[in-house]
Residue, then its C-alpha position, 0 to 999 in steps of 0.5 A: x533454465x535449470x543446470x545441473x547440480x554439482x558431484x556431492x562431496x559425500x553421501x551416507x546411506x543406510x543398510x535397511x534401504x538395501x535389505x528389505x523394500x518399503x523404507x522411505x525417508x522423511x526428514x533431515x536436520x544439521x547439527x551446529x557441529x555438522x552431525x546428520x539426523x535422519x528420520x523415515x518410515x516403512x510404507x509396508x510395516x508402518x515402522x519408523x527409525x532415527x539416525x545420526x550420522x557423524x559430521x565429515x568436514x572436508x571433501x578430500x578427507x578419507x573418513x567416511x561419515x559414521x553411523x553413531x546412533x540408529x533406533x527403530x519403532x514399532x506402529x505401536x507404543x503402549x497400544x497407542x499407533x504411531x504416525x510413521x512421518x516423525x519429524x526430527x531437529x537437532x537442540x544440540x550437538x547430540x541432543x535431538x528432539x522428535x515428534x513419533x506419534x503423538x508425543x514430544x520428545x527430547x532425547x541425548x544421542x550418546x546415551x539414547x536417554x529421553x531427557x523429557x517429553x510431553x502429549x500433544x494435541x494432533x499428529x506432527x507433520x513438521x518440525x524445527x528448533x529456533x536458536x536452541x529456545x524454541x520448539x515450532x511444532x506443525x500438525x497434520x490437516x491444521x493450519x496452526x503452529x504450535x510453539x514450546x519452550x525446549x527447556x520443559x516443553x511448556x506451550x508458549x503460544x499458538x500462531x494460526x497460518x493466515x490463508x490457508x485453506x482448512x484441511x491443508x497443514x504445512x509440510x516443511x517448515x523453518x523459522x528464522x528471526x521473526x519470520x515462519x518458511x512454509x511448504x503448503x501442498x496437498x492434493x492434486x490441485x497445483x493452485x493449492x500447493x505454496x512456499x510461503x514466508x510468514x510473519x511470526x507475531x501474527x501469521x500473515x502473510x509476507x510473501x510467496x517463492x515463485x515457481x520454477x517455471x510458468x509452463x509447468x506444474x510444480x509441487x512444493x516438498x521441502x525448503x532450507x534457509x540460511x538467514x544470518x550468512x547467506x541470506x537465502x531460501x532453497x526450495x524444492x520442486x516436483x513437476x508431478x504430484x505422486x511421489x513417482x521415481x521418474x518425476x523432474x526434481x528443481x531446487x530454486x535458490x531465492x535471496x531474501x535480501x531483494x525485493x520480492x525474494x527474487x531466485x538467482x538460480x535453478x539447478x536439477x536434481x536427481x528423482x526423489x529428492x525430498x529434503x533440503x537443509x542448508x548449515x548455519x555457516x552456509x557452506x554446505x547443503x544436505x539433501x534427502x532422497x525418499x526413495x533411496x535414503x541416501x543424503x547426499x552433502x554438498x559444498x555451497x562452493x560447488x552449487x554455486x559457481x562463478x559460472x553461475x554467477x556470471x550467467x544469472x548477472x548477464x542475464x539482468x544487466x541492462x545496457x544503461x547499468x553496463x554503461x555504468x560500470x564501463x565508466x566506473x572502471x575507467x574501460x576506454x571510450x572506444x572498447x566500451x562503445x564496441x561493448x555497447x553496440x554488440x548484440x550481449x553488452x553484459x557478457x562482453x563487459x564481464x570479459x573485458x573486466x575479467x581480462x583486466x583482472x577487476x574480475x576474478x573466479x575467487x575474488x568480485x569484490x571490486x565488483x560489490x564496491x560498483x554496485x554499492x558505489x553506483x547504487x544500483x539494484x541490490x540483488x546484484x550486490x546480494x548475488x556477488x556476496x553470496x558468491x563471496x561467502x560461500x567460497x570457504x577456505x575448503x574452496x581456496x585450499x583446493x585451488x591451492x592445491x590445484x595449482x600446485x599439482x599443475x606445478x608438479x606437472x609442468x616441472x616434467x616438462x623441457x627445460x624450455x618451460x622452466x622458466x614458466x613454471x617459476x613464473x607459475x610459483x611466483x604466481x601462488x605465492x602472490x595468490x597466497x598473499x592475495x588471498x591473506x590480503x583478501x581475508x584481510x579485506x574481508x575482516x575490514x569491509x565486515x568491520x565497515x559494514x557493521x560500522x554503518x549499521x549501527x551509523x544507519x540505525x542512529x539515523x533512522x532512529x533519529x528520523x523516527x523521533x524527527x518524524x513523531x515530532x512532525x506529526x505532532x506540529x502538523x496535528x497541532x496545525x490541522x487543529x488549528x485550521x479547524x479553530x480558524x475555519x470554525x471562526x471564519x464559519x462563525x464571521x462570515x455568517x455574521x457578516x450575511x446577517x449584517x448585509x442582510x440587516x442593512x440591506x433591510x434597513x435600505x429598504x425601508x429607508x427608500x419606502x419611507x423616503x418615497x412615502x415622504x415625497x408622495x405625501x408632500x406632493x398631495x399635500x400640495x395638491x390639497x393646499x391648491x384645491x382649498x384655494x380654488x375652493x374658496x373662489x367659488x361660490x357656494x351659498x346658492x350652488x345646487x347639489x350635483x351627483x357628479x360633484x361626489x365622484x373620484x375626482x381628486x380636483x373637488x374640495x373637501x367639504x367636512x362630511x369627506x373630512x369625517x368619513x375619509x381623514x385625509x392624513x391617513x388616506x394619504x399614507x394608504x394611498x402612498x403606501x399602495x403606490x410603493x407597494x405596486x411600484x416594487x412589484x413593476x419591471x422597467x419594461x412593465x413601466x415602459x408599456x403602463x407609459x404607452x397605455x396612458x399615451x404619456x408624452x416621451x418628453x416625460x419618460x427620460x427616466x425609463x431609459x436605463x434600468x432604476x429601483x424609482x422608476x414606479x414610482x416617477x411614473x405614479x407621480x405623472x400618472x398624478x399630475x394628470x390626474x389619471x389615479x388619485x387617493x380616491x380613484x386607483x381604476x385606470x391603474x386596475x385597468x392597466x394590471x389587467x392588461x399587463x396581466x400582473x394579476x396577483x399585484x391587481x387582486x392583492x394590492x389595487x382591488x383591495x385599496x379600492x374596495x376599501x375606498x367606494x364604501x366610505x364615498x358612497x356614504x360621504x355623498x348619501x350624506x352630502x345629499x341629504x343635507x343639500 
């Protein structure tokens, strides 16, 4: 919720605002000496002025600001019309630089002599001198900022303000070390008009002030910032678009030092409050009203209260952080466990640390040390410093003489009371000694602190150097994994190859082995049959058909010898056995048993699951003469039934239809020499 702000110290106004109707006031600037520019225009004859007013230092003083310089121009000049909203910065105490029109002046007040100026490129709609160096120059319907040297007015560069939507320019603006504050508004669309901060190198966008209020429809017209100081931003706020007397006016404080340029308080103003600027001590503020003219100053001391403050920190304190500070100023267990359990923990420990006096209306920095000792959130500390420095020594020597007056008046009082006023004297003095003590405690505490920035920075630069130094072990290291992946990509696939290699030559070693002990087993046979032959008599035994037949019990007379080499026979034959015996399950095994009804006293190799039960199988089917190198039929008959038809046609049928040729021309043979 919005206060109101408090009564100006001073306000100067000029006479043509009185005498004639239409003037408006557009912009403002504070001199480092505290001397006012203003500049306006006349919305019915389109002329525009410039004055300057001089500087009134103190609230009580009776000088009254002076008018030391005021000029007036014509739409015109030379035949060329001049864009009424001239933008105005001070370079110096009395030198000013200006933009009417289309041209870029820079001017000495006390002898009303342009020093130098140059065109430029579009009509100024803002304007703002950085640190006496640089001019930033902002135009009309353009997003892009223009900045000059101020020595001769040379351009330096053009920055172009990222998201800003064409036809939109900035309104107000100020730049401050490496960042641009922008108000961006035209229009009545409420979504298009936007306090910015921008970053100087390259226009992007840092982040956005808040709006006052969600419920509401705000337009932004004007913001101040005091960097180096205080370390805040004020914003001003319109809930209308037109530029109507009765509109609500909001200045919103932000600190920049917080996360999110967080706002720590609201104030009203008065209809037509259209310019704000802060001083670069941070003590005073000026504002401008486009309706009257009047510029009204106030002291920081006043606009921001101790009341102020105590509201925005109870407003943010949680119960956990009261309990922190309860500790850390040692508050009695059972007065901080009645904090804690009331309904405003925060506002009953702001009171009971201002009855031990920890807390004082002009002194909070035993508060700052909590803060900074607790580690808690920085806003806070931020809040309470610039409570801290804007209470200058204006502020004290008010309270001073406060008290003093409050002294005199008790002095009126019966003689009862005297004792209490001597009381009240010891008391200014020791509030004299405490505020030396205080300023004391200032100069060492500002000491500390620039002691630990440059302690910080060393850190930090040293943590930046630790931090590339890790990047370069920890790339040397990835490069490393990848080397030692690549190796074991390049192992592993050697090792496959290997396994694979191996597993081949097991392979063949079986078949080989298998080859072997076929061949054996029919070269035993062979050697029985030639046995039996020879017992046989032969001289007179008659030509028999079926002597001829697959039989493998038969001998081998030498037509069988010529047609059919047993050596190599037997190699076929061996290598069709192998061959079927791979292409063979268990269970294939089990059921080509069954189908020879084989006795189960034989098959105690089909038991459990072997790469050699085929071929003990053949090796039966052998001996019993069911298959032999001549005769492979029962074993088609068998495939065919246990559907293995690929292994029948590639391996068994070819093998046979090898063999029955040659027989039939043994045994044509045979015949014919019987």
């Amino acid at each position: 919720m919005a206060s109101k702000i408090a009564t100006p110290r001073y306000c100067v106004q000029h006479s043509r605002f009185t005498k004639q109707d239409g003037w408006r006031l557009y912009d403002l600037s504070f001199s480092l000496n505290g001397n006012i520019a203003v500049t306006g225009y006349n919305e019915n004859t389109y002329r525009t002025y410039i004055d300057v007013h001089t500087n009134v230092r103190h609230s009580d003083s009776r000088d009254k600001p002076k008018l030391i310089y005021s000029k007036e121009f014509e739409k015109y000049e030379d035949g060329k019309w001049i864009y009424p909203y001239t933008s105005v910065s001070f370079i110096d105490d009395d030198v000013l630089v200006s933009c009417p029109g289309y041209k870029l002046e820079v001017f000495q007040v006390n002898k009303d002599e342009v020093l130098r100026s140059r065109s430029v490129n579009g009509s100024a709609r803002c304007l703002f001198v950085r640190e006496r160096r640089e001019i930033f120059l902002g135009f009309y319907q353009s997003n892009k900022i223009t900045v000059y040297d101020v020595i001769d007015l040379n351009e330096i560069k053009s920055i172009i303000l990222q998201g800003i939507q064409d036809g939109y320019w900035p309104g107000d603006m100020t730049a401050l070390d490496d960042r641009i504050f922008v108000c961006v508004g035209d229009g009545k669309e409420v979504s298009n008009h936007k306090s910015l901060i921008f970053e100087e190198k390259n226009g992007r966008i840092l982040s956005e002030f808040t709006r006052p209020t969600d419920t509401v429809k705000w337009y932004v017209q004007s913001v101040g910032v005091n960097m180096n100081t205080l370390g805040l931003a004020a914003v001003v706020w319109w809930d209308s678009y037109y530029y109507k007397e009765d509109t609500h006016r909001q200045i919103v404080f932000y600190s920049l030092l917080s996360e999110n340029n967080c706002s720590f308080l609201n104030v009203e103003v008065e209809s037509g409050v259209y310019r704000i600027r802060i001083s670069d001590r941070g003590d005073r503020m000026i504002t401008g009203n486009i309706w009257t003219g009047e510029v009204k100053v106030y002291g920081m001391a006043e606009v921001f209260t101790y009341n102020h403050f105590k509201e925005k920190l109870t407003s943010i304190l949680q119960t956990d952080e009261c309990t922190k500070l309860a500790n850390f100023f040692k508050i009695p267990k059972d007065q901080t466990d009645a904090i804690l359990s009331s309904e405003k923990p925060s506002v009953n420990l702001l009171r009971a640390l201002e009855e031990k006096d920890i807390l004082q209306s002009y002194n909070v920095e035993r508060l700052i040390e909590a803060f900074e000792e607790l580690t808690m959130n920085p806003f806070y500390r931020h809040v309470a410093e610039i409570l801290m420095k804007t209470r200058s020594p204006e502020f004290y020597t008010k309270l001073i003489k406060e008290m003093e007056e409050k002294m005199r008046m008790a002095q009126t009082r019966s003689e009862d009371e005297t004792m209490q006023l001597k009381e009240k004297a010891t008391e200014v003095e020791d509030l004299q000694k405490e505020l030396k003590e205080l300023r004391k405690q200032q100069e060492a505490h500002l000491q500390i602190t620039q002691e630990r920035e440059c302690k910080l920075k060393a850190v930090r630069d040293e943590d930046q150097l630790q931090l590339s130094s890790l990047k370069e072990e920890l790339e040397a290291v990835k490069n490393a994994k990848a080397e030692t992946e690549k190796v074991l990509i390049q192992t592993e696939e050697l090792l496959q190859k290997i396994i694979q290699e191996k597993n081949e030559i097991k392979t063949e070693l079986k078949q080989l082995q298998v080859a072997h002990s076929l061949r054996s087993v029919s070269l035993e046979e062979g050697k029985e049959n030639q046995a039996e032959s020879g017992k046989k008599v032969s001289a007179d035994t008659t030509y028999d058909a079926s002597s001829t037949t697959h039989d493998s019990s038969s001998t081998t007379s030498p037509v069988r010898e010529k047609y059919l080499p047993e050596s190599l026979l037997e190699d076929e034959f061996a290598k069709l056995l192998v061959k079927v015996a791979q292409k063979l399950s268990n269970s294939n095994c089990v059921m080509m048993a069954a189908y020879f009804n084989l006795p189960q006293s034989k098959l105690g190799f089909l038991q459990k699951e072997s790469d050699t039960s085929g071929i003990e199988l053949f090796h039966i089917l052998k001996e019993r003469n069911i298959i032999n190198m001549y005769d492979v039929s029962q074993l088609q008959e068998v495939l065919s039934v246990l559907h293995l038809v690929e292994v029948n046609e590639t391996l068994a049928i070819p093998y046979q239809n090898q063999i029955d040729p040659l027989l039939h021309q043994m045994n044509k043979v045979t015949r014919e020499e019987h």
